[in-house]
ROSE-4610 file (N, C-alpha, C; in Angstrom, 1 decimal, always signed):
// ROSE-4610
residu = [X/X/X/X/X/X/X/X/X/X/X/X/X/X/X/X/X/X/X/X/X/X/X/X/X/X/X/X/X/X/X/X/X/X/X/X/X/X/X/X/X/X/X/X/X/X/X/X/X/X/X/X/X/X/X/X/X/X/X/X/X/X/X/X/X/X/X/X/X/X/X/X/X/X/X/X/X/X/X/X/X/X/X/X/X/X/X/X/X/X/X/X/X/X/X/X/X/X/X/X/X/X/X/X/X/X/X/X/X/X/X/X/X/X/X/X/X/X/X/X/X/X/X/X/X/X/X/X/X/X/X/X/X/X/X/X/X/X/X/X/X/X/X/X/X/X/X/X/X/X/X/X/X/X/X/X/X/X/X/X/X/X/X/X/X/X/X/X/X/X/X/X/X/X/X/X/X/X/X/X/X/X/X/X/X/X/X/X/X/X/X/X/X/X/X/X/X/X/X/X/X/X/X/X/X/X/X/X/X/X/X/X/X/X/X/X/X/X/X/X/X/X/X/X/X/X/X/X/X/X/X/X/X/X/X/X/X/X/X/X/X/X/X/X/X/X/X/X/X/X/X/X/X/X/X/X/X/X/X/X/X/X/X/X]
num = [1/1/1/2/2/2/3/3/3/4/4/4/5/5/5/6/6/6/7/7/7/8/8/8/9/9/9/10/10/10/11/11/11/12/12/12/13/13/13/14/14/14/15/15/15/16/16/16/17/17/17/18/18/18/19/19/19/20/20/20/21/21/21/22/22/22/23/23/23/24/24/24/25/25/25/26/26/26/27/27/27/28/28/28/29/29/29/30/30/30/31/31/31/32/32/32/33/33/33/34/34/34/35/35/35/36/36/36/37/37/37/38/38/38/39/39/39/40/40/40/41/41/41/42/42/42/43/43/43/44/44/44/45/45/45/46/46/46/47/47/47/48/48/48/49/49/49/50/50/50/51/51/51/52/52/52/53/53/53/54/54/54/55/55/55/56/56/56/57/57/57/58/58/58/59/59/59/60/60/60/61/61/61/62/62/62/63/63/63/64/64/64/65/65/65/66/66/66/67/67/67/68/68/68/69/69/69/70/70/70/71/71/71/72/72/72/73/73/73/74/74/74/75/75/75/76/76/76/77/77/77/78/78/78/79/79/79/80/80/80/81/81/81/82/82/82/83/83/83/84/84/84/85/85/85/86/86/86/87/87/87/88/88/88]
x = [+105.8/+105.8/+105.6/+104.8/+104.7/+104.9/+105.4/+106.2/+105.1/+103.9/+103.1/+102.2/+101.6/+100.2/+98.9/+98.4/+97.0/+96.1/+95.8/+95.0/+93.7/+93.3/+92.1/+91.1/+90.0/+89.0/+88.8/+88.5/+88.0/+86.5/+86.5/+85.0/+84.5/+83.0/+82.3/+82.4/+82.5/+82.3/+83.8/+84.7/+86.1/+86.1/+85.7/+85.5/+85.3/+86.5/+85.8/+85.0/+83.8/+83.2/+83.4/+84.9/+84.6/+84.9/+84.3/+84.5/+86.2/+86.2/+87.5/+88.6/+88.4/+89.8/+89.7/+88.5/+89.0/+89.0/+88.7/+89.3/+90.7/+91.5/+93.1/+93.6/+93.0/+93.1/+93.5/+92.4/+92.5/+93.1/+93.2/+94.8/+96.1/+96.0/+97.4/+97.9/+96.4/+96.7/+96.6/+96.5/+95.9/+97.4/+98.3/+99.6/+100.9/+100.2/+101.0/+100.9/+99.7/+99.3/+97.9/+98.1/+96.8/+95.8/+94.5/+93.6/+92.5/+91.7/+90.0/+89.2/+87.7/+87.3/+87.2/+86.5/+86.3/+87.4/+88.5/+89.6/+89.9/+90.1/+89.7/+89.0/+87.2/+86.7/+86.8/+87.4/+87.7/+88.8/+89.6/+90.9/+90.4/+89.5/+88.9/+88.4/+87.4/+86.1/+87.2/+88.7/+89.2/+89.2/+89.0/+89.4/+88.1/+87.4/+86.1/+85.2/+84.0/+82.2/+82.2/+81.7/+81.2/+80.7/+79.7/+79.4/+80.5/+81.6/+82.8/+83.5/+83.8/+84.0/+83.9/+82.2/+81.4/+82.0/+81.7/+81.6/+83.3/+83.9/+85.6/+85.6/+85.1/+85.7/+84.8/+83.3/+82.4/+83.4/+84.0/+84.5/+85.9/+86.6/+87.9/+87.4/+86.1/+86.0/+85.4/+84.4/+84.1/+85.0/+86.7/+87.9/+88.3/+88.4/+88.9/+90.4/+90.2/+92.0/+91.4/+90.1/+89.7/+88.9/+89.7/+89.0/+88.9/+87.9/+87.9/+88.6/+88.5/+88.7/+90.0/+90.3/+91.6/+92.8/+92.3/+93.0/+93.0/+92.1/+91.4/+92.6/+92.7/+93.6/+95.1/+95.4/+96.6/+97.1/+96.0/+96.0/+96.2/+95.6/+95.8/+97.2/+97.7/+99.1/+100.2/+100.4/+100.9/+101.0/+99.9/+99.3/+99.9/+99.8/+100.5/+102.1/+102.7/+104.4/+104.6/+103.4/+104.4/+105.1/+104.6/+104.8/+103.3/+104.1/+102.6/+101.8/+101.2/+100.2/+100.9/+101.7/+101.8/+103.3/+103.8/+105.1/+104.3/+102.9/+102.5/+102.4]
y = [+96.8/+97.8/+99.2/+100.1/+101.1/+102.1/+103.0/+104.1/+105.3/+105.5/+106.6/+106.0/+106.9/+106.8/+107.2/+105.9/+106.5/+107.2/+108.3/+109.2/+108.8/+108.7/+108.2/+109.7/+109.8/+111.1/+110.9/+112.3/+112.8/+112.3/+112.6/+112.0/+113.1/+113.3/+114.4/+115.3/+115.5/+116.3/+117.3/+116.5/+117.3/+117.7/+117.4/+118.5/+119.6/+120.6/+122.1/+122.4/+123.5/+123.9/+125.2/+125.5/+127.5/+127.4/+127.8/+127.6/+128.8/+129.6/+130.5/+129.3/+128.7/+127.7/+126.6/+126.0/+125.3/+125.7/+126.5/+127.8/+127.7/+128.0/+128.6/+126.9/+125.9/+124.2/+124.1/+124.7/+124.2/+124.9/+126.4/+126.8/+126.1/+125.2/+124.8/+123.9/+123.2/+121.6/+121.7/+123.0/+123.1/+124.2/+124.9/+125.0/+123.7/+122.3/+121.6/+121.1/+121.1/+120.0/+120.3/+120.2/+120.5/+119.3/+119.4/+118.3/+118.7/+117.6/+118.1/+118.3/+118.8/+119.2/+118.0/+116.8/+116.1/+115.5/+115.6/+114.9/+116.2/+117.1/+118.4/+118.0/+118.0/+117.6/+116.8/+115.7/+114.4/+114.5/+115.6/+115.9/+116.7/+117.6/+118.3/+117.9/+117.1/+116.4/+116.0/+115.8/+114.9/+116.0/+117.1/+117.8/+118.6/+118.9/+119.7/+119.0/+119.7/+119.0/+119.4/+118.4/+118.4/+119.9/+120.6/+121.8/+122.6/+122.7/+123.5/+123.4/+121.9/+121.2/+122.1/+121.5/+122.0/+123.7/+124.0/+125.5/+126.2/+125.2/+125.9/+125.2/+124.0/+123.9/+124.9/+124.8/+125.9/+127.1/+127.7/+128.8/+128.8/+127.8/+127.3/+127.6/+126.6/+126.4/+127.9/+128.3/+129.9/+130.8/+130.7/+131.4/+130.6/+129.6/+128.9/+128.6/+128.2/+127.7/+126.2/+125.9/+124.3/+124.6/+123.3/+123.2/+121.7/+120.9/+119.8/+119.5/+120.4/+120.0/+120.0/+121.2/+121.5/+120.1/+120.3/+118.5/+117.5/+117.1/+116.0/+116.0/+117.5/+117.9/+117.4/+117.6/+118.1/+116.1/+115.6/+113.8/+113.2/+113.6/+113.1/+113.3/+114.5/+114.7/+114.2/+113.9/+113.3/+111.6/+110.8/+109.9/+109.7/+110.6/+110.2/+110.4/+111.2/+111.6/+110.1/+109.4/+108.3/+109.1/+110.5/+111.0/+111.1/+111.6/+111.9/+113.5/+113.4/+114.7/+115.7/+115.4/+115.7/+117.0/+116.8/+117.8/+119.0/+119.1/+120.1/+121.6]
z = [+123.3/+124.3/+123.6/+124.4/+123.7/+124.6/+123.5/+124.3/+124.7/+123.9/+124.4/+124.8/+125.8/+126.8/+125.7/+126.2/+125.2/+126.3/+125.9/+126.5/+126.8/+127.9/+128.4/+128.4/+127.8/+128.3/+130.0/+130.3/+131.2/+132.0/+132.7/+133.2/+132.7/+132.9/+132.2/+133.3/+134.2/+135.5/+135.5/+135.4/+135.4/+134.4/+132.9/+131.8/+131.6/+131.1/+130.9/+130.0/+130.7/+129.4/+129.2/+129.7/+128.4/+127.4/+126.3/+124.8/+124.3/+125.8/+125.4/+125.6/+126.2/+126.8/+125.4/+124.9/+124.1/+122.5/+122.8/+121.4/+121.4/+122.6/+122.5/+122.0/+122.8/+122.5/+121.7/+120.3/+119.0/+118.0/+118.5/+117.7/+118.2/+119.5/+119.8/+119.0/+118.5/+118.1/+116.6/+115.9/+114.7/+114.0/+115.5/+115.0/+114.7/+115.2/+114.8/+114.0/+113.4/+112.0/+111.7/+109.9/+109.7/+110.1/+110.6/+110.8/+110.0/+110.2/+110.0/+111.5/+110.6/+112.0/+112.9/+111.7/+112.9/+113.8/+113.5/+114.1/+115.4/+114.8/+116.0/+117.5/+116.5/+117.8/+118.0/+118.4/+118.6/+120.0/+119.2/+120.3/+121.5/+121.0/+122.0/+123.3/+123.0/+123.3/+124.7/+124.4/+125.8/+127.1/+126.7/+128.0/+128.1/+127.0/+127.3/+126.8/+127.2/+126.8/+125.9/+125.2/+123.8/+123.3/+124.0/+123.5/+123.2/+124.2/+123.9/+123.4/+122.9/+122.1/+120.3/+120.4/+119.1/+118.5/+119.7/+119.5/+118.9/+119.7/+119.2/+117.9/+117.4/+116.1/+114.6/+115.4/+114.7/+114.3/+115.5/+115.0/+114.3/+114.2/+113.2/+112.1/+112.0/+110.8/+109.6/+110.6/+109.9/+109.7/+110.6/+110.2/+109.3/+108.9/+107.8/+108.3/+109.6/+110.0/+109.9/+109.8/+109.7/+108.5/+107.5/+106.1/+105.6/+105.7/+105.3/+104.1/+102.9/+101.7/+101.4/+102.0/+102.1/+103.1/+103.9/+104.7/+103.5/+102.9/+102.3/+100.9/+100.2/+99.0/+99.7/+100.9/+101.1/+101.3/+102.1/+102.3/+101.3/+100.2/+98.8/+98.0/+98.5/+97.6/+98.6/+99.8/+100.6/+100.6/+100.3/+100.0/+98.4/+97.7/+96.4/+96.1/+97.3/+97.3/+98.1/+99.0/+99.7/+101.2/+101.8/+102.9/+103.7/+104.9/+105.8/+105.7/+106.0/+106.7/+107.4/+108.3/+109.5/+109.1/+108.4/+107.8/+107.3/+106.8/+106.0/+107.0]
């Protein structure tokens, strides 16, 4: 039995596309945990179109609140303490 709902995406029609709304998105989801982009857009993608999608993580990433390498360093020292990701 499981206790959480797996999130189904949106049809494409009910998806928003302002790139302001999924901008605020991905500071919400990026004050809880560091990710990468693609996991970003991935989360995104459920509520908005891919472009707006694109576009909010494009601009994470040019701020540097999204850093692959940085996720990838931080996976590895977590991965080697034997904790998660998700505390950082």
């Amino acid at each position: 039995m499981s206790f959480y709902k797996r999130r189904r995406p949106k049809p494409e029609e009910e998806k928003c596309a302002d790139p302001a709304k999924a901008r605020a998105r991905a500071l919400d989801a990026l004050a809880s945990r560091e990710m990468s982009s693609a996991q970003l857009y991935e989360r995104l993608c459920y509520g908005f179109t891919e472009q707006a999608a694109a576009a909010a993580v494009a601009e994470m990433v040019e701020l540097d609140c999204v850093n692959d390498d940085r996720y990838a360093e931080a996976r590895r020292a977590a991965d080697h303490r034997g904790s998660t990701v998700r505390g950082l």
